[in-house]
C-alpha positions as a Markdown table, in Angstrom:
| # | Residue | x | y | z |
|---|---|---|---|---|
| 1 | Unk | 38.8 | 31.2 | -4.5 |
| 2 | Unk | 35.2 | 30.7 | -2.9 |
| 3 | Unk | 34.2 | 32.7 | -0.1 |
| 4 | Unk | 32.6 | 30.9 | 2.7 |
| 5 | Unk | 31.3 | 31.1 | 6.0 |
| 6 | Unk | 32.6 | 27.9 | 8.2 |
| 7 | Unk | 29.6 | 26.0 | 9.8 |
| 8 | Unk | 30.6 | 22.9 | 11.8 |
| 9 | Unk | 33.4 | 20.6 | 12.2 |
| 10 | Unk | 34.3 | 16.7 | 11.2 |
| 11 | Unk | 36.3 | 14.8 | 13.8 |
| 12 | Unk | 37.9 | 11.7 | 12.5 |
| 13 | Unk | 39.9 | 9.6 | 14.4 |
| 14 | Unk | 41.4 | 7.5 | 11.7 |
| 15 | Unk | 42.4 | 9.4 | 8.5 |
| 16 | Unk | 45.6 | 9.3 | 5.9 |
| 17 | Unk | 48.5 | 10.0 | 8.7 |
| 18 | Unk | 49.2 | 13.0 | 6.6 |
| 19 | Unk | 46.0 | 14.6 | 7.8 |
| 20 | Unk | 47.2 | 13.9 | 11.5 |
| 21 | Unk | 46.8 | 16.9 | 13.8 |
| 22 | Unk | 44.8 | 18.8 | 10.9 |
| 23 | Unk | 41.7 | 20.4 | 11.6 |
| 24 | Unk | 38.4 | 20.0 | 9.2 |
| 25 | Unk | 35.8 | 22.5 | 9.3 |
| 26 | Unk | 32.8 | 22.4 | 7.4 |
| 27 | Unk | 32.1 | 25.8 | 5.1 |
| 28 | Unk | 29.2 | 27.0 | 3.8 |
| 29 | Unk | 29.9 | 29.1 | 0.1 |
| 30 | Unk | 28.6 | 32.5 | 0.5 |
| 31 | Unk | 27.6 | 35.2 | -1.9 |
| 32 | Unk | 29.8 | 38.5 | -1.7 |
| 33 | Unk | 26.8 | 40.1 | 0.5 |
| 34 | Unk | 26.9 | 36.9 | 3.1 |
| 35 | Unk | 23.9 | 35.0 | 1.5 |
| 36 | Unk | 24.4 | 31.3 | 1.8 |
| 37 | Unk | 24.6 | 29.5 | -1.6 |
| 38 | Unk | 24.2 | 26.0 | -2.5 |
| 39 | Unk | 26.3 | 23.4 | -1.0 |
| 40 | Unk | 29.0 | 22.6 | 1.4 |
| 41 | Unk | 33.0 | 21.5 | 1.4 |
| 42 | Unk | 35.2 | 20.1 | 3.9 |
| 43 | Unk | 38.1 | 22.1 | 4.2 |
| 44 | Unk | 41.5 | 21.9 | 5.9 |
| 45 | Unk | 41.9 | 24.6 | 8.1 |
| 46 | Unk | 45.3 | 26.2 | 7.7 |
| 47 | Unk | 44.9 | 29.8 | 9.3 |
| 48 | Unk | 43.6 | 29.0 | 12.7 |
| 49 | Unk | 39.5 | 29.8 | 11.7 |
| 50 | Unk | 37.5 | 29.5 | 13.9 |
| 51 | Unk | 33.2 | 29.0 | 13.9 |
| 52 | Unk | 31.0 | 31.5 | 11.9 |
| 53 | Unk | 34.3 | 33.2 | 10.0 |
| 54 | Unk | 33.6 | 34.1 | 6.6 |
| 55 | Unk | 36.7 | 32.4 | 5.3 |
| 56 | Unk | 38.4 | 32.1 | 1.6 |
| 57 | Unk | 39.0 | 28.5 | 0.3 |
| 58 | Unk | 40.6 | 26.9 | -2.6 |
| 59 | Unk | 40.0 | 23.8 | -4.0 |
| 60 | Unk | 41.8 | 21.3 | -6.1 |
| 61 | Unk | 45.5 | 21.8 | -7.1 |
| 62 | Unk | 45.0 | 25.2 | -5.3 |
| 63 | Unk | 44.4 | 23.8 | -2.0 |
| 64 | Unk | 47.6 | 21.6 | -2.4 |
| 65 | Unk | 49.8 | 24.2 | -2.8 |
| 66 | Unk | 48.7 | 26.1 | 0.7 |
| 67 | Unk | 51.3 | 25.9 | 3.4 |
| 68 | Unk | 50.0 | 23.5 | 5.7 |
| 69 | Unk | 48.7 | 21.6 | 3.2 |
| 70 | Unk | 51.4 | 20.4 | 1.0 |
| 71 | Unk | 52.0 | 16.8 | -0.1 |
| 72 | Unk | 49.0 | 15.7 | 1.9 |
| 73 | Unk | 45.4 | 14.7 | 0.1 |
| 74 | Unk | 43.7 | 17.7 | 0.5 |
| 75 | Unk | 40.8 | 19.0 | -1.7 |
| 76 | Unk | 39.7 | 22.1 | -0.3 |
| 77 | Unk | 41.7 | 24.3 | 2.3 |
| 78 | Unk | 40.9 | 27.3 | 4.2 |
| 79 | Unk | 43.6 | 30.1 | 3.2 |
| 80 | Unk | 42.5 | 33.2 | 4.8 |
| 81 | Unk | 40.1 | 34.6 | 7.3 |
| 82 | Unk | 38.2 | 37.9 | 5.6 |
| 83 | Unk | 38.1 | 40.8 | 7.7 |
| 84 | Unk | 35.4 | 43.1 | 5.4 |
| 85 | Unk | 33.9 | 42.6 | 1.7 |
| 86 | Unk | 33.6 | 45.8 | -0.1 |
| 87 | Unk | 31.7 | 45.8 | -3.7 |
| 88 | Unk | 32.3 | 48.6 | -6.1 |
| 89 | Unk | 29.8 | 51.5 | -6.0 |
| 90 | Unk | 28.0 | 49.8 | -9.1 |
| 91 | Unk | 27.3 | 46.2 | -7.3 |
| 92 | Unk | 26.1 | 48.0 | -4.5 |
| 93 | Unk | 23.4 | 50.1 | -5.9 |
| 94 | Unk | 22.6 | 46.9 | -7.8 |
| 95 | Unk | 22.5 | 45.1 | -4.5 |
| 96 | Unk | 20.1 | 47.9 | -2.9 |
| 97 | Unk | 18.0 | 47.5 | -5.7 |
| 98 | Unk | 17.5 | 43.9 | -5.2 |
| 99 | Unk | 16.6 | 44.6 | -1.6 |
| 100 | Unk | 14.0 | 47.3 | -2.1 |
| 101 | Unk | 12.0 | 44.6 | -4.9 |
């Protein structure tokens, strides 16, 4: 899974017709503490996200398998919309170390 935040969306008015009615949002992978990381996907929304959710996405055979996103070519999907990201006491003393360098 790849956590993401969702940036922007694609319209495109001629698609496969099994992508009819779908919505594509662009995401932006994030690092667990919400720094951006390199790159960006085109996902199939299929939880109702809307912009600047941190989101989690599959990709691949993954992304097939998601409800709304079965039998249809799909790469990447949005899955679930995170409500809080909590590291282990260990990452975050590592994290507050990183911040105070």
């Amino acid at each position: 899974m790849i956590l993401a935040r969702i940036v922007g969306t694609v319209v495109s008015t001629r698609k496969d017709s099994r992508l009819e009615g779908k919505k594509l949002l662009v995401v932006k992978p994030i690092s667990p503490e919400g720094a951006d990381e390199s790159g960006y996907l085109i996902a199939v929304d299929s939880v109702g996200a809307g912009a600047g959710e941190t989101v989690l996405v599959v990709s691949g055979s993954s992304a097939r398998m998601a409800a709304e996103c079965k039998d249809r070519p799909v790469d990447a999907a949005i899955i679930g919309i995170v409500d809080e990201v909590k590291l282990d006491a260990r990452h975050e003393a590592e994290l507050a170390a990183a911040r105070r360098k």
